[in-house]
C-alpha positions in Angstrom: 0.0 0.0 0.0 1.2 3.8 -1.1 1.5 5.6 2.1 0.8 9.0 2.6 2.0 11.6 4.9 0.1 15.2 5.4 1.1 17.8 7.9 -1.9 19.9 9.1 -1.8 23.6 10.7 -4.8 23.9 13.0 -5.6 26.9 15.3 -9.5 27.3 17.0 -11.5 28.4 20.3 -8.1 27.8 22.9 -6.4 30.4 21.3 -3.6 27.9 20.4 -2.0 26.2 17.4 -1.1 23.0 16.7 0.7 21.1 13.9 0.2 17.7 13.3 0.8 14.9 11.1 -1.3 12.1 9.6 -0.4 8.9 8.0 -2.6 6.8 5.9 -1.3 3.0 5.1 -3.0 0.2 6.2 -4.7 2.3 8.9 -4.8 6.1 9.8 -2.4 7.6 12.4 -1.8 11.0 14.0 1.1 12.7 15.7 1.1 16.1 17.6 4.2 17.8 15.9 4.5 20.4 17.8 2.1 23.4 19.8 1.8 27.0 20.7 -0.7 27.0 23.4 -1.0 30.9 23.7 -0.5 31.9 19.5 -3.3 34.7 19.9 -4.8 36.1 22.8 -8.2 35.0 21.6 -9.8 32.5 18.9 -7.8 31.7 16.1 -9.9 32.2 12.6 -7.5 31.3 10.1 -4.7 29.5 9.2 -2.8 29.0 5.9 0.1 26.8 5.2 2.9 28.6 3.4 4.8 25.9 2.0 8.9 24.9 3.5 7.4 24.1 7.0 6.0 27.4 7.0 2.3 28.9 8.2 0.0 31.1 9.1 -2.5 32.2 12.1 -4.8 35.1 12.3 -6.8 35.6 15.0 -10.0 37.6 16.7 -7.0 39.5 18.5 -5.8 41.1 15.3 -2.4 39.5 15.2 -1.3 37.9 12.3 2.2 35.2 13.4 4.1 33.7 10.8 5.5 30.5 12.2 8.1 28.2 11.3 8.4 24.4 12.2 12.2 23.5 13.2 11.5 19.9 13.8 10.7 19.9 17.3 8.5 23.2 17.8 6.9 26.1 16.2 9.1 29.1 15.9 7.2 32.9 15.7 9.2 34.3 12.7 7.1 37.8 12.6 3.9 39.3 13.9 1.8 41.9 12.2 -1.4 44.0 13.2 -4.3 44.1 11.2 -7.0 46.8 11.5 -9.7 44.6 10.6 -12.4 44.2 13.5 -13.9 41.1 14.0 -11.1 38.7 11.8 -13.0 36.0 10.0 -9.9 34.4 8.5 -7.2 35.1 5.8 -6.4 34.2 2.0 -3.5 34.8 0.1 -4.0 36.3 -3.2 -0.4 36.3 -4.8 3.1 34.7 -4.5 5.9 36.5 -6.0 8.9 35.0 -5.1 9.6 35.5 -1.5 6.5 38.1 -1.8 3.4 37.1 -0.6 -0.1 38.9 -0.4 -2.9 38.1 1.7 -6.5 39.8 2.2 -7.5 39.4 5.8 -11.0 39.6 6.4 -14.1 40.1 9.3 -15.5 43.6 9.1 -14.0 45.2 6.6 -10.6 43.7 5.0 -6.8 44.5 4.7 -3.9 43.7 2.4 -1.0 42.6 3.6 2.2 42.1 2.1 4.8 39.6 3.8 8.3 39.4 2.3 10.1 36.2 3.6 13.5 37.0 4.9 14.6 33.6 5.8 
């Protein structure tokens, strides 16, 4: 049997985020990765995987965290402030190299621009 490996980003109601990784052969198995149990001060609404062990979390708070996975935990590489009241989540719109663009959105929405530095 082909087995397949996923890593999932998750964030929700505990404020936290979590990584974790599921493996489907013969049966289906999960691992915690690795956790940030205080990413936002309040309910995380989104979350985007960036690619190169790289993510996202937006939360009710207003903070945006970029977060990197080293293998054993979840590093914070940046933090930004969005403006928008309310956040209902984030998409990204364009990738230009090590340019990316998101629209976060609740009441009202923002673009943000993230340059990737590492």
């Amino acid at each position: 049997m082909i087995e397949s490996v996923v890593h999932m980003f998750t964030g929700g109601d505990d404020n936290a985020v979590h990584l974790v990784e599921l493996a489907v052969t013969s049966e289906v198995t999960c691992k915690l990765l690795a956790s940030v149990l205080d990413a936002h001060a309040s309910t995380v609404t989104g979350v985007l995987s960036l690619g190169e062990a790289k993510f996202l979390s937006v939360g009710i708070d207003q903070n945006m965290r970029f977060w990197k996975f080293d293998g054993a935990s979840l590093r914070c590489l940046c933090k930004a402030y969005t403006f928008v009241p309310d956040v209902g989540g984030i998409v990204e719109i364009d990738v230009q190299e090590r340019k990316r663009s998101f629209v976060v959105f609740g009441t009202g929405m923002e673009l943000i621009s993230w340059e990737d530095r590492e």
